[in-house]
C-alpha positions as CSV (number, residue, x, y, z in Angstrom):
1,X,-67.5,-5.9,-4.5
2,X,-68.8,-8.4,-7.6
3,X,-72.6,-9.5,-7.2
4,X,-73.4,-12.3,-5.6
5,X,-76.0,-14.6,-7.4
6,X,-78.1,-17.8,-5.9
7,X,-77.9,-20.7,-8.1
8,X,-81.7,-20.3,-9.6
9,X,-80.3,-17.1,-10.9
10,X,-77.4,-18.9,-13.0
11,X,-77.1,-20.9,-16.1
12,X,-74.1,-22.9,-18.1
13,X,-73.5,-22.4,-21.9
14,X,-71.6,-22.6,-24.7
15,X,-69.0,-19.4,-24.8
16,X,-69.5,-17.1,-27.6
17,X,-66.5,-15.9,-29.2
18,X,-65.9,-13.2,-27.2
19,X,-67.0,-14.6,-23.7
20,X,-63.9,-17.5,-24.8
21,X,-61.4,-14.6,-24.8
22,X,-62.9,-13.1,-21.6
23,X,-62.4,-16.4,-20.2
24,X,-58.6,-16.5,-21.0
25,X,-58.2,-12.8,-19.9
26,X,-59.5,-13.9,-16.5
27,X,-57.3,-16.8,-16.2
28,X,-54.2,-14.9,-17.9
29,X,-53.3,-13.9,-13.8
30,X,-52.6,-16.9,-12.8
31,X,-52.0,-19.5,-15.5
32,X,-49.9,-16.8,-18.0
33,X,-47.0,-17.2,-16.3
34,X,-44.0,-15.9,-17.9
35,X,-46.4,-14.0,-20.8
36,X,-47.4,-10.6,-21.6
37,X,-51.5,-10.6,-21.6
38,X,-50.8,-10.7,-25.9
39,X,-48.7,-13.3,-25.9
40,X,-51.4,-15.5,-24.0
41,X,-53.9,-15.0,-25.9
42,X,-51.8,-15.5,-29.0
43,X,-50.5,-18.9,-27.5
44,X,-54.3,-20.0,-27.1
45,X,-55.4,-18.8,-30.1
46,X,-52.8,-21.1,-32.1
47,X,-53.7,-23.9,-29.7
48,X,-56.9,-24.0,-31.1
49,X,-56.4,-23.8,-34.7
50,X,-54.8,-27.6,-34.7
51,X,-57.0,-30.6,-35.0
52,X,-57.0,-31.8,-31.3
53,X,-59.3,-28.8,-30.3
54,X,-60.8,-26.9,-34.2
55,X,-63.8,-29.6,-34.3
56,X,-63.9,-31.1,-30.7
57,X,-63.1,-27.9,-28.3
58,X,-65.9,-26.5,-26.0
59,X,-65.6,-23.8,-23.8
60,X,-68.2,-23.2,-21.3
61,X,-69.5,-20.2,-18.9
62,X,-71.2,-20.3,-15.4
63,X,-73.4,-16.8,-16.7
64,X,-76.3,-14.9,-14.8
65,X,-79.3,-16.8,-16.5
66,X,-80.8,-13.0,-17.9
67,X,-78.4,-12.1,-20.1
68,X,-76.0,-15.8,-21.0
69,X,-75.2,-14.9,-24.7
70,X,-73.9,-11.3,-24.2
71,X,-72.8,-11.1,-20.7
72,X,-69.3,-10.8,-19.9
73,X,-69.7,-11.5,-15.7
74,X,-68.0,-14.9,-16.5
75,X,-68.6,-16.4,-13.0
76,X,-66.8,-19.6,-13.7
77,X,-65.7,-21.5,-17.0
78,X,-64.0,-24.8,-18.0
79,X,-63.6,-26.6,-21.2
80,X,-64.2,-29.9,-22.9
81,X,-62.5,-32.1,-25.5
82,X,-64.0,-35.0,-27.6
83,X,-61.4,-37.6,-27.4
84,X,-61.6,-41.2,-28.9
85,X,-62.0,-43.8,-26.2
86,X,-62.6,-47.6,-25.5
87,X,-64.8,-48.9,-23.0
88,X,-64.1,-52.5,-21.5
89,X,-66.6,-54.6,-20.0
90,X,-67.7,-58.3,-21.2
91,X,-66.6,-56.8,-24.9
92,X,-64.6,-53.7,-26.2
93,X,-66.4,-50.8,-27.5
94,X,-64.8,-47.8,-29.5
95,X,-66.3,-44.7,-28.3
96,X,-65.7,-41.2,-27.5
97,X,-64.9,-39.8,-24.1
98,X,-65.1,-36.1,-22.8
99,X,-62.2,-34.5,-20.7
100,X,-62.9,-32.0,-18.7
101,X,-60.3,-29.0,-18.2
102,X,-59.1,-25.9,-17.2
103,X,-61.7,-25.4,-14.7
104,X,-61.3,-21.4,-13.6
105,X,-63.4,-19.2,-11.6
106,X,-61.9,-15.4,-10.9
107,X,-61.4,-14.4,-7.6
108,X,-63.9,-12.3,-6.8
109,X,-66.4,-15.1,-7.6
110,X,-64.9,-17.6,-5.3
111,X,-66.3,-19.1,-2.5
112,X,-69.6,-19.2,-3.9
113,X,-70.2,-22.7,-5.1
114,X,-69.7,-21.3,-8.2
115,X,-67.2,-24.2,-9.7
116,X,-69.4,-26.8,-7.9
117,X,-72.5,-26.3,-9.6
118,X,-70.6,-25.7,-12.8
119,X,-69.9,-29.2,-13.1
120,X,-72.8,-30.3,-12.2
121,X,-74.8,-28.6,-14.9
122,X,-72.0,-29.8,-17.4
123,X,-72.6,-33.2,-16.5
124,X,-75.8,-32.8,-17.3
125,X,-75.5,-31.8,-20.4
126,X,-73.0,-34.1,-21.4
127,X,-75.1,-36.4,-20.3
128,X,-77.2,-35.3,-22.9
129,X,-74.8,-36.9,-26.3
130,X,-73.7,-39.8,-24.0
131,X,-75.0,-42.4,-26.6
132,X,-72.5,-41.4,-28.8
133,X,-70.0,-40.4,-25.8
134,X,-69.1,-43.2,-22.8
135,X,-68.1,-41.1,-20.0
136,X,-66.0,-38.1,-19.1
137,X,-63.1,-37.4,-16.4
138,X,-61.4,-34.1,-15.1
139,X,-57.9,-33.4,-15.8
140,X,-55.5,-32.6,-12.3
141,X,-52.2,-31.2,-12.3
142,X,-49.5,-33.0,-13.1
143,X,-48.4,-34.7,-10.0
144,X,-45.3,-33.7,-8.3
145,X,-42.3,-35.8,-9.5
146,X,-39.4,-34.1,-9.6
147,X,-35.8,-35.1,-10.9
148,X,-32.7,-33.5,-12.5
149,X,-30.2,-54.0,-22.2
150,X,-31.9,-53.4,-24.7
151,X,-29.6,-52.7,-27.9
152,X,-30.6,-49.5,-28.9
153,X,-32.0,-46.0,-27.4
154,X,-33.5,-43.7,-30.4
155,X,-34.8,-40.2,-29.7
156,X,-38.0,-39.1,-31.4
157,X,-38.8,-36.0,-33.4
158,X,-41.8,-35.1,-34.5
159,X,-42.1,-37.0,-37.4
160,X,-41.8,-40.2,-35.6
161,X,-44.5,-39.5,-32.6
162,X,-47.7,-40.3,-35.0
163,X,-46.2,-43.6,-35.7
164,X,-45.6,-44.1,-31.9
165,X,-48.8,-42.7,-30.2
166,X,-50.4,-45.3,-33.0
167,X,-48.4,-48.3,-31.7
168,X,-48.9,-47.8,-28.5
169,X,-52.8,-47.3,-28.8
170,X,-52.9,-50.3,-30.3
171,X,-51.0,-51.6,-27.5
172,X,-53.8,-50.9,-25.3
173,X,-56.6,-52.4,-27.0
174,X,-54.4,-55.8,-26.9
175,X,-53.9,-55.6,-23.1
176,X,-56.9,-55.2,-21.8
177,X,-58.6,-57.9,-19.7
178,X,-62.1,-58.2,-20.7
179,X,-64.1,-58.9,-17.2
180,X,-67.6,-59.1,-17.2
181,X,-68.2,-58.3,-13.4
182,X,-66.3,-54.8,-14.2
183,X,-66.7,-51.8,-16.2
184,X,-63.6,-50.3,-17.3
185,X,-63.0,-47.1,-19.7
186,X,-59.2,-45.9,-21.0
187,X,-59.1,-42.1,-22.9
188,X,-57.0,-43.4,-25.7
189,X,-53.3,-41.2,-26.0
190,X,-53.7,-40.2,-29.6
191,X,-51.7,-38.4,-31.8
192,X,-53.4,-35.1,-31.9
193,X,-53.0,-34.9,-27.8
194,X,-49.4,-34.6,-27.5
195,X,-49.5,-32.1,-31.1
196,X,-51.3,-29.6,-29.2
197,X,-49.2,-30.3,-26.1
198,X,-45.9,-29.6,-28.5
199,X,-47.7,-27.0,-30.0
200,X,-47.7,-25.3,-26.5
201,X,-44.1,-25.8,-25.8
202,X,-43.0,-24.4,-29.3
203,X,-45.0,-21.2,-28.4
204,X,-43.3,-20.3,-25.2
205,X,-39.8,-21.5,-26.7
206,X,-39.9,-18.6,-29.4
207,X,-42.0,-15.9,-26.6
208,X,-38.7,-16.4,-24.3
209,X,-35.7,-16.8,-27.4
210,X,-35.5,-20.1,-26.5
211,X,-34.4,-22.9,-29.4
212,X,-37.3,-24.8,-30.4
213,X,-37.3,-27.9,-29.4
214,X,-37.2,-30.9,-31.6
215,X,-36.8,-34.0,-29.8
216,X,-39.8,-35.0,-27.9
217,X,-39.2,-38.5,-26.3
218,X,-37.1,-41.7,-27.1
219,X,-37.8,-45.2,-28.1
220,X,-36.1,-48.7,-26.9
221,X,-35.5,-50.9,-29.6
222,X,-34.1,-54.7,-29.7
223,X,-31.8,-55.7,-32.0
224,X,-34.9,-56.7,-34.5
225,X,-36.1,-53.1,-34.4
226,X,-38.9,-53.8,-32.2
227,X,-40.3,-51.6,-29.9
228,X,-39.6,-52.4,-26.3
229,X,-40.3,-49.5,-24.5
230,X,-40.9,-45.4,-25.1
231,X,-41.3,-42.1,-23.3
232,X,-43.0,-38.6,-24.8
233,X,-42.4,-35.5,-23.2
234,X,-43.3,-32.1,-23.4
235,X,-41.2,-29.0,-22.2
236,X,-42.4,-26.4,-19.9
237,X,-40.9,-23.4,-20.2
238,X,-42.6,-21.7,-17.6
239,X,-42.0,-23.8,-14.6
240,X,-38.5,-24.8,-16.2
241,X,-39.5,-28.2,-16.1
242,X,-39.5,-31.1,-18.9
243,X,-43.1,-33.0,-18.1
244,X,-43.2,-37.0,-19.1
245,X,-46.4,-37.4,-21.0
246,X,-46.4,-41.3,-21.4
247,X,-44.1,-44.0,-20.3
248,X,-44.2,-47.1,-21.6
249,X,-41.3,-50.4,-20.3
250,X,-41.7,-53.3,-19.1
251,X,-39.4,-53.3,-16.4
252,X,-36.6,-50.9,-14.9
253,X,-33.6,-51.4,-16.8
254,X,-35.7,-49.8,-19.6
255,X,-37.2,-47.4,-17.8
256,X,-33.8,-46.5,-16.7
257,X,-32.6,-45.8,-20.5
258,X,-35.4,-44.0,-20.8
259,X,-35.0,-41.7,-17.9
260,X,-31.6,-40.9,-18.9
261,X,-32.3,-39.9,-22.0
262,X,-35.5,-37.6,-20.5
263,X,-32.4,-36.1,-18.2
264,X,-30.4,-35.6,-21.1
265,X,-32.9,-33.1,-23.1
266,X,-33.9,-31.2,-19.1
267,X,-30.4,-30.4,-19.1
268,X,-30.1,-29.4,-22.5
269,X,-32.5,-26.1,-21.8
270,X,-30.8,-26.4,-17.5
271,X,-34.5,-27.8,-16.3
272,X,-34.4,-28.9,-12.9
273,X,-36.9,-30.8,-12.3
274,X,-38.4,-33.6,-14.8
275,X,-42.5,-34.5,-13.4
276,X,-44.1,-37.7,-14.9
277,X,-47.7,-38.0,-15.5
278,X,-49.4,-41.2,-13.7
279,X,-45.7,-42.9,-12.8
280,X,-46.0,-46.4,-12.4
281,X,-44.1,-46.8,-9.4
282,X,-43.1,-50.8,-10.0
283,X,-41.3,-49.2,-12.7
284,X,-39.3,-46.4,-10.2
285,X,-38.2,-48.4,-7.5
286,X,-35.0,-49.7,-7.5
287,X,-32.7,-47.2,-8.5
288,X,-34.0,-46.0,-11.5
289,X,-32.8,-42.7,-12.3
290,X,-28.9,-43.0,-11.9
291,X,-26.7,-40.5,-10.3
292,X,-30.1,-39.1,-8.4
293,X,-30.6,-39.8,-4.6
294,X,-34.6,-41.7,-5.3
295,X,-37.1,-42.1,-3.2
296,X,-40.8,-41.8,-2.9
297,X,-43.3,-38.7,-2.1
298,X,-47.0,-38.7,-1.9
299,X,-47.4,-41.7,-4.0
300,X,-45.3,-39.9,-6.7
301,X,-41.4,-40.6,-7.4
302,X,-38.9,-37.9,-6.4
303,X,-34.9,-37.6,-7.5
304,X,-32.5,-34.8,-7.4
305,X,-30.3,-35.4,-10.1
């Protein structure tokens, strides 16, 4: 039976090298789905090597406050990306936002408080660089949407997603309705996100001999080239499902195209499900996904297809 320890006992830091691994190791039951132990620690190994986590990654241990540098009784862990931001309020500020992710805590430490008081000592020391950084949020799961005119529909490789993620953050810093009664704050979708996200998918395509995928979303376009609406996507080869990233239309006969063509690429690997991340549901309700039977679940679109 693991020790129990009171709170006064227990401290948060920065993981060493070798407490990150123990941290993966521990998780590797439940999030490695589909992976040998190796392969898991291979996949997060590349993941941080690319820009979105070498410089601005943290990861962070819940230790026994006697030994928190060479320890390995990780009681809980989570980690921490430094993301540009803007903050909105009577003027709009560029500054840098914290998310807050792959919170874990082993089973054997459960049921402790352990994961409470974790992020409660993390937001204290966040806290701590918060005149350089405006505020932090936790990541969720992706909620649970599942699924199977403008002139022209264009998928997107690679090379064209920097281009897009720029456009589109620039997008949002035009929209937004400065209101001086209200404090606002957006985590701006930036190129290097959705890299390490493909990154991830590109891993588990060659671990299970799958083709690796080169088409990650699809663009709207009027007949002047503009840009009238887009959707990124990431593939999941664990859960066999393709994951909508960001969606982007103004109304639902583009959303529509889009959809299709997010269909098109889940059946190309026989997904059966497609989820979307933060669905605007204005966007989802009449009809939208064609040849699917559509209707709504916890606040979250749902579609056989």
């Amino acid at each position: 039976m693991a020790s129990t320890y009171s709170l006064s006992e227990i401290t948060l830091v920065k993981a060493t090298p070798e407490q990150a691994i123990i941290t993966n190791k521990n998780s590797f039951g439940e999030w490695g789905t589909h992976l040998s132990l190796e392969q898991y620690l291979s996949r997060e190994t590349s993941l941080a090597s690319l820009p979105f986590t070498s410089e601005n990654f943290t990861v962070w241990v819940l230790v026994p406050r006697s030994t928190p540098e060479t320890t390995t009784n990780i009681l809980s862990a989570c980690e921490t990306f430094l993301r540009p931001a803007l903050i909105i309020s009577s003027s709009l500020q560029k500054q840098n936002c914290y998310s807050i992710a792959s919170v874990f805590t082993p089973q054997e430490h459960r049921k402790n408080g352990y994961a409470s008081y974790m992020m409660e000592l993390l937001g204290k020391k966040l806290k701590e660089n918060f005149q350089e950084v405006g505020f932090s949020f936790l990541y969720s799961d992706v909620g649970p949407v599942i699924t199977s005119e403008a002139i022209n529909v264009t998928q997107l490789s690679y090379s064209d997603i920097e281009e897009i993620t720029k456009y589109d953050c620039s997008l949002i810093e035009k929209e937004i309705d400065f209101n001086s009664t209200k404090y606002k704050v957006v985590s701006l979708p930036t190129f290097e996100c959705f890299e390490w996200t493909f990154a991830r998918s590109e891993f588990y395509a060659k671990v299970k001999g799958f083709k690796e995928p080169n088409i990650w979303g699809a663009k709207v376009t009027n007949k002047e080239d503009k840009v009238i609406g887009f959707v990124l996507w990431t593939y999941n080869f664990s859960d066999n499902t393709l994951q909508i990233l960001r969606i982007r239309s103004p109304d639902t006969n583009t959303t529509k195209l889009l959809i299709r063509q997010a269909k098109l690429y889940a059946s190309y690997y026989n997904f059966k499900k497609i989820t979307v991340l933060n669905p605007d549901l204005k966007l989802f309700t009449e009809t939208v996904i064609i040849e699917g039977d559509l209707g709504v679940l916890n606040m979250h679109l749902i579609c056989v297809p």
